[in-house]
N, C-alpha and C positions, 0 to 999 in steps of 0.2 A: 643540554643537560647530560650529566655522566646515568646511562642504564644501562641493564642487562641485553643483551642482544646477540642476536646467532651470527658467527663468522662459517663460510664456506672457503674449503683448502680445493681452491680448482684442481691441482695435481691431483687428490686424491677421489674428486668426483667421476664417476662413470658415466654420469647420461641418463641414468634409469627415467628421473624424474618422478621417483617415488614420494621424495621432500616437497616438493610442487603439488603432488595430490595431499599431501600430507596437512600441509598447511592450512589452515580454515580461514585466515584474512588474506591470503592470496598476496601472501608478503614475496613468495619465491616464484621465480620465471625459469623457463627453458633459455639459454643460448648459446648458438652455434655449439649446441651440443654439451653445454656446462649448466649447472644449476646458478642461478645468481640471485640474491637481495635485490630485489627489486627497487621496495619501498622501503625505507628503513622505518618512516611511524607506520606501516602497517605492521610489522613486528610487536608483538607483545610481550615477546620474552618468555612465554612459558614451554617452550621447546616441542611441542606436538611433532616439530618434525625428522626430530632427532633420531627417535628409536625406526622410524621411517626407514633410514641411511646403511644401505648394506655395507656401505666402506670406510662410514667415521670420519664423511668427510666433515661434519657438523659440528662444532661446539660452540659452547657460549661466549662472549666475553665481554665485561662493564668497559664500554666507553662514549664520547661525545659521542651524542644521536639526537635525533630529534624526538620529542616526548609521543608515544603511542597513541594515532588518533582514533579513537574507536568508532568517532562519527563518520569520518571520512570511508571508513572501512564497511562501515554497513551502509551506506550511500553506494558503495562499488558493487558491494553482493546486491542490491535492488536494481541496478543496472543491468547486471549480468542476468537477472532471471527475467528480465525483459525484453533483452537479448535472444533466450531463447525460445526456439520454436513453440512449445506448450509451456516450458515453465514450471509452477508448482501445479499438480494435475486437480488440486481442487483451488484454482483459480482460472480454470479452462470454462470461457464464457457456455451457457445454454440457458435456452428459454426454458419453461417451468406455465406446461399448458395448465390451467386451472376453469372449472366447471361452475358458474353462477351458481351459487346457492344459497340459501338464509340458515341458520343454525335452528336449530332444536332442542326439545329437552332431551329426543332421543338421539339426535346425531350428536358428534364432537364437534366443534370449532373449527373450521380449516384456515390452515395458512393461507395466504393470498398473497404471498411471495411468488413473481413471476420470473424472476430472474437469477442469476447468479454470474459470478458475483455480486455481492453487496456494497461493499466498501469500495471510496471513490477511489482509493490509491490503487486498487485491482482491477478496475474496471476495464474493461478496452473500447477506448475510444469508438469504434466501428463495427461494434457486437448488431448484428439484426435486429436486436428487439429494442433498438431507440429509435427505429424509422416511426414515424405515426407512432410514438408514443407519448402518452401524457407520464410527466416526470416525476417523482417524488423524491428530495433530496433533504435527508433527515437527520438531524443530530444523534448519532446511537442512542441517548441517554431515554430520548422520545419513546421508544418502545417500552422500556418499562417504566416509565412515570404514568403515559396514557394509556389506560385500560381496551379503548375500544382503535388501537393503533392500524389491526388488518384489515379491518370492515370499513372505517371510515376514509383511513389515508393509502393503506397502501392495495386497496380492491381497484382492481383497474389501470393500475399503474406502475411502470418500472422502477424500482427504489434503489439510492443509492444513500448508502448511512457516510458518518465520516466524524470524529471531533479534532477542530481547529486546535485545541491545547494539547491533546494527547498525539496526535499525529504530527503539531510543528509545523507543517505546511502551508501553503497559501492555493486551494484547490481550484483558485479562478482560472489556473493556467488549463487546466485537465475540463473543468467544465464546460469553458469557451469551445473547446477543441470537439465536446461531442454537441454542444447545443449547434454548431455552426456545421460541424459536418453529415447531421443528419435532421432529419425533418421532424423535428422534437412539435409537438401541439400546443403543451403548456406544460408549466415549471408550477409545484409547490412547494413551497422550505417549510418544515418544521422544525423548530426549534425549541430549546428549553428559557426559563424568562431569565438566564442566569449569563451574566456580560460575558463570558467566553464565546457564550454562540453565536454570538454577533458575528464573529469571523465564518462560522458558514455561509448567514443571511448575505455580508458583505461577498462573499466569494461570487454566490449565485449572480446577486448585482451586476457585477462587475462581469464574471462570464455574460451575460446576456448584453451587455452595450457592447463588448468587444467583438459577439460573433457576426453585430451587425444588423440582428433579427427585431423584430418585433410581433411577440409570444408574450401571449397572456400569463402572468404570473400573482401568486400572493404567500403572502406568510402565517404561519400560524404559530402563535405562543405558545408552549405550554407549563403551566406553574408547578413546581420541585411538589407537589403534592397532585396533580395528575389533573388539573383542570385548564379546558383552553380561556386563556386569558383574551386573546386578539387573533382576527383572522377570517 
């Protein structure tokens, strides 16, 4: 397809590699000392790294390229921050110690979130507080449909949230990986009664025959109006 897209005048580049930080899909490279076009769909066309360029080696120009894949591009950035060392700094795994306690009319409510991260797509596989833990693995939607979500499901237990339609993914791959590499007790899914979250319940499924184990597990429904249906 004829689009807009950025040309690089080797003669005129320096090296700096200022157009390389510049760029946010990570369309431009260093080599042997020249800036170059990497990917041509990760180009977007809208020039971020132009005013970057102390020497003008950058302009535009419409020609055959291949159409901009945006998806491809945010699949590289979620690689790359996996890649590093800590990553985004509030996705750096820690336990979260919590005190027994029942509520009152003069205490508040406490969370009983023991963990962090939440979400399965953050999670690291090998975080300490999946050894001997009992699991809790919950449709996001769960928490605010079911009223009594801390006390009932997630008191005692590691939680990891996640939804199959908004996230696109298939988390069997990611749950196998931690039910099998660490000494997990038991698994619970909650779910919402509504056919997308089928793909959690199925995920868990599926991680649990694959890691090989046999760990106690069950499901709980819960209805778009906040009542458990099954489980």
């Amino acid at each position: 397809m004829i689009r807009r897209i950025i040309r690089i005048d080797e003669e005129k580049c320096n090296g700096c590699g200022a157009c390389a930080k510049a760029c946010h899909e990570g369309a431009i490279g260093m080599v042997d000392g020249k800036a170059k076009l990497m990917r041509e769909d990760y180009c977007d066309g809208l020039g971020d790294c132009l005013p970057a360029c102390p020497t003008g080696a950058i302009t535009f120009e419409e020609r055959e390229a291949p159409a901009y894949d945006e998806a491809a591009v945010l699949r590289a950035k979620e690689a790359k921050k996996e890649k590093l060392p800590c990553g985004c700094p509030g996705s750096m795994a820690k336990a979260i110690v919590r005190e027994d306690s029942c509520p009152t009319a003069a205490a508040p409510v406490q969370s009983q979130l023991r963990n962090w991260p939440v979400q399965i797509k953050l999670a690291p596989v090998n975080a300490p507080y999946f050894n001997g833990a009992h699991l809790l693995v919950a449709a996001d939607c769960t928490a605010y449909a079911y009223a009594n979500m801390h006390q009932e499901f997630m008191r005692g237990r590691v939680t990891l949230i996640g939804c199959p339609k908004l996230d696109a993914v298939d988390y069997a791959e990611k749950l196998t990986a931690i039910i099998g590499q660490n000494e997990v007790r038991s698994v619970t899914v909650v779910r919402m009664e509504v056919p997308c979250c089928g793909g959690i319940e199925l995920a868990v499924k599926r991680a649990l025959q694959q890691s090989g184990k046999f760990i106690p597990w069950r499901v709980v429904t819960i209805s778009t109006d906040g009542r458990i249906l099954e489980g």
